[in-house]
BAKOLVO-869345 format. One line per field, with one value per residue (C-alpha): residue in three letters; x, y, z. Coordinates in steps of 0.1 Angstrom, whole numbers. Example, Ala and Ser with C-alpha at 12.3 -4.5 7.8 and 13.67 -1.06 7.14 Angstrom:
2
aa	[Ala; Ser] .
xx	[123; 137] .
yy	[-45; -11] .
zz	[78; 71] .
//
This chain:
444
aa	[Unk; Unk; Unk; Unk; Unk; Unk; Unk; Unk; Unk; Unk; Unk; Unk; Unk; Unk; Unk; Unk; Unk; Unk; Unk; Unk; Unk; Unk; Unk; Unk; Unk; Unk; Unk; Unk; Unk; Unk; Unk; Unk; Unk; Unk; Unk; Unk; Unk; Unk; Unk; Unk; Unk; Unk; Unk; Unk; Unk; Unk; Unk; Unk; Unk; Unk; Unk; Unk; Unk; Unk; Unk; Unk; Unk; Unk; Unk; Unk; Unk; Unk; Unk; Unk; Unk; Unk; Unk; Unk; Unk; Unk; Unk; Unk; Unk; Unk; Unk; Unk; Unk; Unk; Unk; Unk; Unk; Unk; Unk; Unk; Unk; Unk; Unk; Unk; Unk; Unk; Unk; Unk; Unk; Unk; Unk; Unk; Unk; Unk; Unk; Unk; Unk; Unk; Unk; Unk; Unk; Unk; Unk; Unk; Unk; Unk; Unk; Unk; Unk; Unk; Unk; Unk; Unk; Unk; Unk; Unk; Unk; Unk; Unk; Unk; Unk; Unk; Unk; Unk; Unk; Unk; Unk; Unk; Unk; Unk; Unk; Unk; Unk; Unk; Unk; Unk; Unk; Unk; Unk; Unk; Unk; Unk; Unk; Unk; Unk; Unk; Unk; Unk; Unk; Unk; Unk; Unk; Unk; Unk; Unk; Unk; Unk; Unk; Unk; Unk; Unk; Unk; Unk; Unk; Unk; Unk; Unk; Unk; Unk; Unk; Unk; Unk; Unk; Unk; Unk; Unk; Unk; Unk; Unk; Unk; Unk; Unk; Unk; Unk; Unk; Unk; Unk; Unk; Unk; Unk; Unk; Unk; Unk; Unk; Unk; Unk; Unk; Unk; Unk; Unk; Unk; Unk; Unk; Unk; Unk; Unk; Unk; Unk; Unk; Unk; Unk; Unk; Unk; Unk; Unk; Unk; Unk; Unk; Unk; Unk; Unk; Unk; Unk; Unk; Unk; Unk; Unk; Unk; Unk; Unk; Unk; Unk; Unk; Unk; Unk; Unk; Unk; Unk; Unk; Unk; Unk; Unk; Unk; Unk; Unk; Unk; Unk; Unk; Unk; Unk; Unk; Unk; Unk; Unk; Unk; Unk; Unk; Unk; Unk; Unk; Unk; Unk; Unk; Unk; Unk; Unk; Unk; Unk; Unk; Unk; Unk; Unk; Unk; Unk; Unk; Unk; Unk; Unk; Unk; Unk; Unk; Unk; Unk; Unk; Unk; Unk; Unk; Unk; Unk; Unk; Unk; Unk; Unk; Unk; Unk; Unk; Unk; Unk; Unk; Unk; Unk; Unk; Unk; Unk; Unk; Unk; Unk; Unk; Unk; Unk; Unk; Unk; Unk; Unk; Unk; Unk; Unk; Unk; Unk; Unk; Unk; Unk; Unk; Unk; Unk; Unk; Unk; Unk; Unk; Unk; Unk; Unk; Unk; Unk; Unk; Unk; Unk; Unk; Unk; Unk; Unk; Unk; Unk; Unk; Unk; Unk; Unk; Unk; Unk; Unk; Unk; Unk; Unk; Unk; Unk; Unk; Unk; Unk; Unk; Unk; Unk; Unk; Unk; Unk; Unk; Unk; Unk; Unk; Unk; Unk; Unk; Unk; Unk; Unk; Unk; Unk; Unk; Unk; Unk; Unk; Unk; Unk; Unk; Unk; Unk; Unk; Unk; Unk; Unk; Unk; Unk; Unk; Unk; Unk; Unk; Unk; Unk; Unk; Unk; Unk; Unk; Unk; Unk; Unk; Unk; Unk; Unk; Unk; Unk; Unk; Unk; Unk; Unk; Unk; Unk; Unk; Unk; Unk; Unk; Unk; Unk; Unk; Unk; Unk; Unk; Unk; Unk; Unk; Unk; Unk; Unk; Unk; Unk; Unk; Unk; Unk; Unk; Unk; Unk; Unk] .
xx	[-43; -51; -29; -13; -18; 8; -10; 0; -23; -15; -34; -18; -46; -40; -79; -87; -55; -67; -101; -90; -66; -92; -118; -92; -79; -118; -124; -102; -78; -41; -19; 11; 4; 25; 13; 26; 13; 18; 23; 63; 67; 38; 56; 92; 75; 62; 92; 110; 85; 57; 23; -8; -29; -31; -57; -48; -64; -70; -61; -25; -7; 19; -6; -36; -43; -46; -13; 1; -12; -5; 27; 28; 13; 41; 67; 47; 37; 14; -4; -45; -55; -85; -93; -104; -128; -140; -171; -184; -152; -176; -175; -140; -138; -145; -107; -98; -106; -99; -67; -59; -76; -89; -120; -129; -147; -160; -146; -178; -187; -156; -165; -151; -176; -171; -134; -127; -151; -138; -100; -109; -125; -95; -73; -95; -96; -62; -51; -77; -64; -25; -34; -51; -20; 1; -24; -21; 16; 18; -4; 16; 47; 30; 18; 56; 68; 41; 53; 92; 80; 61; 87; 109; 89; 84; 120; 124; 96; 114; 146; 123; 109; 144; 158; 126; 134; 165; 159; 134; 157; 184; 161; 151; 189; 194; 162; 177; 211; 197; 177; 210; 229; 212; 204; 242; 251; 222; 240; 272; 250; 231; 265; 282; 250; 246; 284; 284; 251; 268; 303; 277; 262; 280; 281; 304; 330; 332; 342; 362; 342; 361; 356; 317; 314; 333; 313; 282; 292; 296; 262; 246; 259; 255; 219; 218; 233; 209; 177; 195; 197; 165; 149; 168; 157; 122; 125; 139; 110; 84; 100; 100; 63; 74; 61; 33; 11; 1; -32; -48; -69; -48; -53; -37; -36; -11; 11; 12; 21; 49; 62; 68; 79; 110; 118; 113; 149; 161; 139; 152; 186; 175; 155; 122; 85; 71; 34; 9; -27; -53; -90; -107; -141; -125; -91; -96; -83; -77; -38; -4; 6; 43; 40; 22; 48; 70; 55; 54; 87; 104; 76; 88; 126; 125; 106; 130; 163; 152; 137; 164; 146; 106; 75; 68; 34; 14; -20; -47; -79; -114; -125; -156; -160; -145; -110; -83; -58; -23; -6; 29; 34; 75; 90; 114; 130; 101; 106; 99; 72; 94; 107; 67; 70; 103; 107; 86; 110; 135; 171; 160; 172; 165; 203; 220; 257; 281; 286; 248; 239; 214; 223; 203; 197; 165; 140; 120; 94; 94; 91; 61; 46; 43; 35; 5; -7; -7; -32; -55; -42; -34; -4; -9; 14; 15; 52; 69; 102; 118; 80; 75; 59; 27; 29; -9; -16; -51; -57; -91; -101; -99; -75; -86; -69; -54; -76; -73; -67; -95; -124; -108; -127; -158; -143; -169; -175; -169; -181; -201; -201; -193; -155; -145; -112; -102; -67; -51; -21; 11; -7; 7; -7; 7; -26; -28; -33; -52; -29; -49; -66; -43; -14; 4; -7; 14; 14; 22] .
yy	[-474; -460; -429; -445; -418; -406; -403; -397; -400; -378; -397; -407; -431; -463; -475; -444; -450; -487; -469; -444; -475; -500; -475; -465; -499; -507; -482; -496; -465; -471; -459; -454; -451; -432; -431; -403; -403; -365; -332; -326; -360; -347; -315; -335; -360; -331; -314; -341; -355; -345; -363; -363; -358; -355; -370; -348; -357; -326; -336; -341; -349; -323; -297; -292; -297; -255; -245; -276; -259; -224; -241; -260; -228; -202; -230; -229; -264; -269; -302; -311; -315; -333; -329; -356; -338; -361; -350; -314; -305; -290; -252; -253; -267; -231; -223; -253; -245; -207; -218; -236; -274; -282; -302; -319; -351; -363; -394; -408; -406; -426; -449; -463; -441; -408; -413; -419; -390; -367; -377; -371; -337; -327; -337; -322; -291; -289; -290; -264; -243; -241; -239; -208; -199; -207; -188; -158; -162; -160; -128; -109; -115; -109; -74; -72; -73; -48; -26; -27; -24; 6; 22; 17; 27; 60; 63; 59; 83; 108; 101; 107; 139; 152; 141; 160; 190; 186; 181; 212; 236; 223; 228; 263; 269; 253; 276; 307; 305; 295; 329; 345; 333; 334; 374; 385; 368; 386; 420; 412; 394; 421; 443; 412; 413; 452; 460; 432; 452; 483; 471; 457; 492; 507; 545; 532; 521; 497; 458; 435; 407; 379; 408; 412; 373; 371; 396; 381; 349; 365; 383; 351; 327; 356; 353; 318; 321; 346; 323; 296; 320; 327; 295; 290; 321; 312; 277; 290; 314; 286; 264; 285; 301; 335; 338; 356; 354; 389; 384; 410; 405; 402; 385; 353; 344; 380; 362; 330; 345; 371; 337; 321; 352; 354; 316; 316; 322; 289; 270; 286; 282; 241; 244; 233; 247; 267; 267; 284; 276; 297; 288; 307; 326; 350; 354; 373; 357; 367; 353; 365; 372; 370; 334; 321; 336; 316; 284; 285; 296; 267; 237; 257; 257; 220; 209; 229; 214; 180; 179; 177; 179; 179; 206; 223; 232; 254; 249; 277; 265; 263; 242; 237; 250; 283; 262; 269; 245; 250; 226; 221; 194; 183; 154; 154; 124; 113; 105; 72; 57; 50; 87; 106; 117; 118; 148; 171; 166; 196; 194; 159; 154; 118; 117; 128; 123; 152; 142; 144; 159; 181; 209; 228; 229; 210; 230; 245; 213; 220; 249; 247; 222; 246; 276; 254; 243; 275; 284; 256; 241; 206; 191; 159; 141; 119; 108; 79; 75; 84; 100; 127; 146; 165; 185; 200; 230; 229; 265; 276; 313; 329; 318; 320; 348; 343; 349; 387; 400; 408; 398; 394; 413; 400; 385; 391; 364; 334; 302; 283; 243; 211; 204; 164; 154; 117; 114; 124; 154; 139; 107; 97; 76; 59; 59; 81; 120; 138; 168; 203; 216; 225; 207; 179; 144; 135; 100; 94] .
zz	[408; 440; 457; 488; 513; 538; 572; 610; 641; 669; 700; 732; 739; 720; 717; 701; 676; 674; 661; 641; 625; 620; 606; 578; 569; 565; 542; 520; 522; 506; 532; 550; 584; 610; 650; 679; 716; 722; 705; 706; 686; 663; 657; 650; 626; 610; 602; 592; 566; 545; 553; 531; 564; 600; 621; 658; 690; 703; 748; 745; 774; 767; 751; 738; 698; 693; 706; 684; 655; 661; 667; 631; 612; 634; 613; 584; 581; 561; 563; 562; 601; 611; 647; 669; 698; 727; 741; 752; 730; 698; 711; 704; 667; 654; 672; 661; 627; 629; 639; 610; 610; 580; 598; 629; 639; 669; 684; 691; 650; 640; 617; 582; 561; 580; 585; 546; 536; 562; 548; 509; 519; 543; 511; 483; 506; 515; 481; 464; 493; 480; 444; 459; 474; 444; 423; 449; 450; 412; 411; 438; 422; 385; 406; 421; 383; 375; 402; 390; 354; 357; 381; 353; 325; 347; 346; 311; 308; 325; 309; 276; 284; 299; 266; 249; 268; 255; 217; 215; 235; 210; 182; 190; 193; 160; 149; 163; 148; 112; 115; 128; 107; 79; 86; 92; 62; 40; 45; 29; 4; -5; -8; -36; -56; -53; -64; -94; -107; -106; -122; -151; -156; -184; -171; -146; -171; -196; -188; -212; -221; -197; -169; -175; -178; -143; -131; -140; -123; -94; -94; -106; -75; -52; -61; -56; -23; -14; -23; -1; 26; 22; 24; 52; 74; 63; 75; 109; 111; 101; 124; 157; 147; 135; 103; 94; 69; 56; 35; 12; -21; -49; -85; -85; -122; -122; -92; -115; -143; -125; -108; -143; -162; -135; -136; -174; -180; -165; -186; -215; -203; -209; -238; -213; -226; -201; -203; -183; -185; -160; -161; -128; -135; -106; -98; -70; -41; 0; 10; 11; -25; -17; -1; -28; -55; -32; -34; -71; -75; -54; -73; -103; -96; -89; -118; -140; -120; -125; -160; -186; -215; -223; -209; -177; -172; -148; -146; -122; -118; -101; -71; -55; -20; -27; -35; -63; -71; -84; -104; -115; -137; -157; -174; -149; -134; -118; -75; -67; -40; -14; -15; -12; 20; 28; 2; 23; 53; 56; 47; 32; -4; -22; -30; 2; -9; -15; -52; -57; -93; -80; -53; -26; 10; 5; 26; -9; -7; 36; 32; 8; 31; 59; 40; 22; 61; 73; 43; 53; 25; 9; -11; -39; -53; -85; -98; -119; -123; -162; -164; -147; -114; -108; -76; -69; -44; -31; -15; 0; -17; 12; 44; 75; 94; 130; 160; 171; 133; 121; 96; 61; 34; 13; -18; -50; -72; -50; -64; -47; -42; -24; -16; -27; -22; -35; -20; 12; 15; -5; -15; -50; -77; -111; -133; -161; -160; -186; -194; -195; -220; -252; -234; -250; -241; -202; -191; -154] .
//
């Protein structure tokens, strides 16, 4: 069905509205039709109701058809116009349509064919012209919502980074106390384990047996509160930058085996084997021999705290690209998947609760993570739980030494080759492990 069409004629001659009438109800247009004889009723229809086009004459009696529509477009009415021009009128129509008029037609052209086609292509222009404005309007309040977005994501920014300043101004405060702290408390450490050595020396007088136990007790937790201070002034250090490495050639298969010697005594304490297998055509290495002692003494220390019965094993070998590896390998409790890399994380334990079986501050494994970075080296990890873990130390021969310190020293003997790596730092796997050479049979 045709669209019945809304449409007023502004003429205030009555042939020419008799013509413009005639040629529209010829053309077969479906409309209803609406006539004015000068421009102040034109501009009152026009604000009272909505028309689907305007055919204007543009010699009103009461003004011309340009200051009518400057008039209509100052109100913002918006409406297709089609002017009517009389002759010696066409030097105008670019005013006309400068002004606002959709198109113009010249009196003297009215006919049914040119009327109709100049009404569709008013209409059809009109129309593209406010989905163009609906389109613009939707972009410049799409760019209006930008605008206020961004504004406030730059506020939230800011918020972020004043909250950042915050954090790491509170974390080198947290840093500075931890060193602090854990150096004040070091002296009258020191002092505790000192005096119960002495009072355990016989020259200075002999202790019942319930005194030396007592004694011992003392000297024994006053150790163990020495290693947690320890860790944690190291951690602080690590954590604020202030730890140096201090490399020098050293035999690392002697490090190993001092390492295990010292934590051999725990693993007695639990009836654990403690086996050590080394297999490097040169032991000769260029790091910090006191660093590395520590690393194997904290992987050592944790594979002996959570194995409670079953084989420890430390295994020293070769690695191409001037690389030896370190392993560390228990019939512990095994760490499940979930827990890989939250393990490295300081102060994070897998069972956080204050009734937790197994105590410590849980910086060893952070610890070893940084240490092990600032080698240019790598940690793996393979673990099943009721199996066992395997925690493996990938450490170039030779670290590379802060700018400003100096060439490290030629190392003999290096061996030469191309560096593979299969798995990425702390990636884990279930598959089965061939143990080393005259080890028992491990299963991960």
């Amino acid at each position: 069905m045709e669209e019945t069409l809304k449409i007023l004629v502004v003429e205030d001659d009555e042939v020419d509205r008799m013509a413009v009438r005639c040629a529209l109800t010829k053309a077969g247009v479906q409309m209803e039709l609406s006539e004015v004889g000068n421009g102040n009723d034109a501009f009152s229809a026009l604000s009272t109701s909505a028309y689907d086009c305007v055919f204007l004459d543009y010699h009103l009696p009461d003004q011309d058809g340009l200051t009518l529509i400057q008039q209509l477009r100052f109100s913002e009415i918006k409406v297709p116009l089609v002017v009517l021009t009389g002759q010696g009128d066409e030097q105008i129509t670019l005013q006309l349509i400068e002004a606002g008029a959709t198109d113009y037609l010249s009196k003297s052209r009215i006919s049914p064919e040119s009327l109709a086609q100049v009404l569709r292509s008013a209409i059809r222009v009109y129309r593209a012209e406010m989905q163009a404005d609906l389109a613009n309007q939707q972009l410049r309040e799409t760019h209006e919502q930008l605008i206020r977005k961004n504004q406030e994501l730059e506020r939230q920014q800011q918020l972020i980074q004043m909250q950042n300043f915050k954090l790491s101004e509170a974390s080198l405060l947290k840093s500075h106390f931890l060193g602090t702290m854990s150096h004040e408390l070091r002296t009258p450490m020191n002092a505790i384990i000192g005096f119960s050595q002495i009072l355990l020396r016989p020259k200075f007088g002999q202790l019942t047996h319930q005194q030396a136990d007592m004694v011992e007790r003392i000297l024994n937790n006053g150790k163990h509160l020495l290693m947690l201070l320890n860790e944690v002034l190291d951690f602080s250090k690590l954590e604020a930058g202030r730890l140096d490495l201090k490399a020098e050639i050293f035999d690392i298969s002697k490090v190993i085996n001092l390492a295990v010697a010292e934590m051999r005594s725990l693993a007695d304490a639990k009836n654990l084997s403690l086996l050590v297998q080394t297999d490097l055509q040169n032991p000769l290495v260029f790091n910090d021999p006191v660093r590395i002692k520590q690393i194997l003494i904290n992987l050592l220390s944790n594979a002996i705290k959570f194995t409670e019965s079953g084989d420890i094993w430390v295994e020293v070998k070769e690695l191409p690209a001037n690389r030896v590896a370190i392993i560390v390998q228990d019939t512990g409790i095994g760490i499940a998947p979930r827990d890989f890399k939250r393990i490295f994380e300081a102060f994070r334990q897998v069972d956080q609760t204050i009734t937790r079986k197994y105590p410590g501050t849980g910086l060893g494994l952070a610890i070893i993570d940084s240490l092990v970075r600032m080698m240019g080296g790598k940690i793996f990890l393979e673990s099943k739980l009721g199996i066992g873990s395997m925690f493996k130390i990938e450490l170039p021969r030779q670290i590379t030494l802060p700018t400003g310190a100096g060439e490290p020293p030629p190392i003999q003997g290096d061996s030469d080759g191309v560096f593979c790596s299969a798995k990425n730092p702390h990636q884990s796997s279930s598959q089965s492990r061939k143990a080393p050479i005259g080890y028992p049979k491990f299963k991960l």
